[in-house]
C-alpha positions in Angstrom: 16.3 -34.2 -19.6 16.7 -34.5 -15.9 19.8 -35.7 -15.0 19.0 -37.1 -11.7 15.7 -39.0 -12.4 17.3 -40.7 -15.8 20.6 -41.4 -13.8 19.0 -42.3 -10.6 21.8 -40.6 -9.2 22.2 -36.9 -8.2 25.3 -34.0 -9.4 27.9 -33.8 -6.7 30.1 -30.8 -6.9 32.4 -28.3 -4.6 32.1 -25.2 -3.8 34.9 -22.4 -3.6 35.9 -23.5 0.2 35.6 -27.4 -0.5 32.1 -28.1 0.6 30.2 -30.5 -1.1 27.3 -30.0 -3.1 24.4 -31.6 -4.2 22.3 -30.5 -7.7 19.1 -31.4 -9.2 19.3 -29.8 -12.7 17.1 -30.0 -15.5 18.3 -29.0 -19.2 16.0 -28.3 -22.1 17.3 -28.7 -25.4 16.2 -29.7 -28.9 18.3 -31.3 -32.1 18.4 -29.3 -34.9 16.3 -31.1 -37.9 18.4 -30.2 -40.9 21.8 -31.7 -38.7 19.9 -34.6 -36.6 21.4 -37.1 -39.2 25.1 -35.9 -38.6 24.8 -35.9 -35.0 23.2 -39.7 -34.8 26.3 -40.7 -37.5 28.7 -38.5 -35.6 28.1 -39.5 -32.3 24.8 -42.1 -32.2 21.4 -42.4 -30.8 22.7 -42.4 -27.2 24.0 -38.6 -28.2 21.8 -37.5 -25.1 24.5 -39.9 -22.8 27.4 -39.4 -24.5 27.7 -35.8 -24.9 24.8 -33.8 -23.2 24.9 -35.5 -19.7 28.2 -35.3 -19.7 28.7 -31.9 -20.6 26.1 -30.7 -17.8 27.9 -32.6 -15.3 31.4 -30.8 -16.6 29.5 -27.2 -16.4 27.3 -27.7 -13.2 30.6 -28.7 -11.6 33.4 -25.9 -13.2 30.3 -23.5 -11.9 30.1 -24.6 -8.8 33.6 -24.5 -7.5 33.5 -20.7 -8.3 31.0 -19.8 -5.5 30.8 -20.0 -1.9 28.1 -22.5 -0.7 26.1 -19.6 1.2 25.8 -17.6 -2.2 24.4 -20.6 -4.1 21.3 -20.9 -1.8 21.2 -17.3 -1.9 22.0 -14.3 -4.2 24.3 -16.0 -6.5 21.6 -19.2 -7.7 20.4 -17.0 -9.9 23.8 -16.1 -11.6 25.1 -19.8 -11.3 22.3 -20.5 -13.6 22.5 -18.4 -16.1 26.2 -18.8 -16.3 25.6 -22.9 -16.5 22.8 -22.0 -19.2 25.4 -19.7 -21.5 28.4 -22.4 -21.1 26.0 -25.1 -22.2 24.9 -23.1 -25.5 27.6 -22.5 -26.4 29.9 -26.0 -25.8 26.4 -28.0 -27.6 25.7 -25.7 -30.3 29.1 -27.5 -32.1 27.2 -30.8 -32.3 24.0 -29.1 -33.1 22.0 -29.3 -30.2 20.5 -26.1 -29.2 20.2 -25.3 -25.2 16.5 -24.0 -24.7 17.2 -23.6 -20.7 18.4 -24.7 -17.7 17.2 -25.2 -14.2 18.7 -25.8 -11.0 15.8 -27.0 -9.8 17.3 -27.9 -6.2 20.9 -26.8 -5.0 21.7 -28.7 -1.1 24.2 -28.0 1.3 25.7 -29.3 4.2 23.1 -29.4 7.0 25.9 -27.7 9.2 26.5 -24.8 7.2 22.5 -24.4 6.7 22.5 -24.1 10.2 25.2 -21.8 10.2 24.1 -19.7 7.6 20.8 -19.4 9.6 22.1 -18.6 12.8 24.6 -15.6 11.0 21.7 -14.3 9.0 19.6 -13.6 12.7 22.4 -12.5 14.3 22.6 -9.7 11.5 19.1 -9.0 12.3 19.5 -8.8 15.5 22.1 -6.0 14.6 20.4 -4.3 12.2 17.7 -4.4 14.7 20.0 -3.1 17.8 21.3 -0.4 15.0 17.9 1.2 14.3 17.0 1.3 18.0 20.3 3.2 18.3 20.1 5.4 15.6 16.3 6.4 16.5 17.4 7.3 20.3 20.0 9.4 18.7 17.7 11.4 16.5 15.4 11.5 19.7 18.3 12.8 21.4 19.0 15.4 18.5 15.7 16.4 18.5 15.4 17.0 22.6 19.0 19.5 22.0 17.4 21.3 19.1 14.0 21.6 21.3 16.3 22.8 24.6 18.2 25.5 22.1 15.0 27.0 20.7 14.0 27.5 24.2 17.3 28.9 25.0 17.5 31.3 22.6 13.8 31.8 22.6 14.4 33.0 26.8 17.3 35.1 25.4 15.4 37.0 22.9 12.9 37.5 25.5 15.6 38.5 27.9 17.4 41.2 25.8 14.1 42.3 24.3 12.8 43.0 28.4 16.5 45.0 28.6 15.7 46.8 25.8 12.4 48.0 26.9 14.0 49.3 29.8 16.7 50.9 28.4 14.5 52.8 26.0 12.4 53.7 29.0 15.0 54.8 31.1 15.7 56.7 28.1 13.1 58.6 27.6 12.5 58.9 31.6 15.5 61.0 31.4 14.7 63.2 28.7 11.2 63.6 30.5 11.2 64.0 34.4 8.4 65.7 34.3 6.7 61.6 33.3 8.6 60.2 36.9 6.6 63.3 38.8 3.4 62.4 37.3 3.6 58.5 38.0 4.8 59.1 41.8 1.7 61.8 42.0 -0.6 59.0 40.4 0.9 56.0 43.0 0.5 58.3 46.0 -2.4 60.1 45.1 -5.1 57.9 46.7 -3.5 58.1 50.7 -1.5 61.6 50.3 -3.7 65.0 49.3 -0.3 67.3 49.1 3.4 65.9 48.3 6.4 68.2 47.9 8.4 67.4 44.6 12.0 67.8 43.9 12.6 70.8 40.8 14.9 73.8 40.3 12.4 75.5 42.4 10.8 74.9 45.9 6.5 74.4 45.0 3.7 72.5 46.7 1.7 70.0 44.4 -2.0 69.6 45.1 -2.2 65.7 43.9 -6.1 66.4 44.6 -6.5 69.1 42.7 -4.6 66.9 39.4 -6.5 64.5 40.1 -9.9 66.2 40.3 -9.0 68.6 37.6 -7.8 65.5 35.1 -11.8 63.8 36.2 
């Protein structure tokens, strides 16, 4: 049965803020054989106009008015229909008719609010859009401070690991003068033959003769 070819007119309904809609639907149903005689002598052979049309109409429009008109073009068809298609089963199953399924097949809305609707949902986008451009230069950003502290602490490892080489050197410079008289004998050796050293003692040391003696 489809309600608006066999009426030649269509469902009007409102949604939850007023607006007025506009439904195609189509029902399938079937008569249950053993009770087909009570329902023609209960109601007639125009059961189809008297009860079923009617009773769509009633549930189409009590579904309606519960939802927004943005949700019924959207998310909430779906739910509309199954909730239509439950009512229906349960209201025509009394006079034996048994509700196979139900289809909105088309659910209009004001031309405005299509509009509307349209113009909000790229304006989201264009959010959602703007958000992930933000959120990626802030993981960029993230990503450049993480970079500048490795190299931070990477030059401060380096830094305190040079300090510590000296200090160990100076160190053990102390504990060995003898290694300072050596080095200044090696770095002088090539332009001075004979260089007086500092010690406990006064003594002359023949850089040549280290030097030959060490060839």
């Amino acid at each position: 049965l489809t309600l608006a070819a066999a009426t030649g007119d269509k469902i009007n309904a409102r949604s939850a803020e007023g607006l007025e809609i506009d439904v195609d639907v189509t029902v399938l149903f079937q008569v249950i054989r053993d009770s087909a005689p009570k329902l023609h002598q209960d109601i007639g052979p125009l059961y189809e106009a008297i009860r079923i049309r009617p009773e769509v109409r009633s549930q189409i429009r009590d579904g309606i008015s519960e939802y927004r008109a943005a949700d019924l073009i959207s998310v909430k068809r779906a739910e509309l229909q199954q909730r239509i298609q439950n009512n229906l089963v349960e209201s025509l199953q009394r006079d034996n008719i048994r509700v196979l399924n139900v289809l909105l097949r088309d659910v209009r809305i004001p031309e405005a609010i299509t509009q509307a609707i349209e113009e909000k949902q790229a304006a989201e986008q264009q959010v959602e859009v703007e958000e992930n451009r933000r959120r990626q230069a802030e993981i960029a950003a993230q990503r450049r401070v993480v970079e500048a502290e490795g190299e931070r602490d990477a030059q401060i490892a380096r830094a305190e690991g040079e300090a510590q080489a000296l200090a160990l050197r100076g160190e053990a410079l102390r504990a060995n003068p003898e290694i300072i008289q050596l080095e200044v004998a090696q770095r002088l050796a090539p332009s001075i033959q004979t260089i007086m050293l500092p010690t406990d003692g006064n003594f002359l040391l023949d850089v040549r003769g280290l030097v030959g003696g060490n060839r």
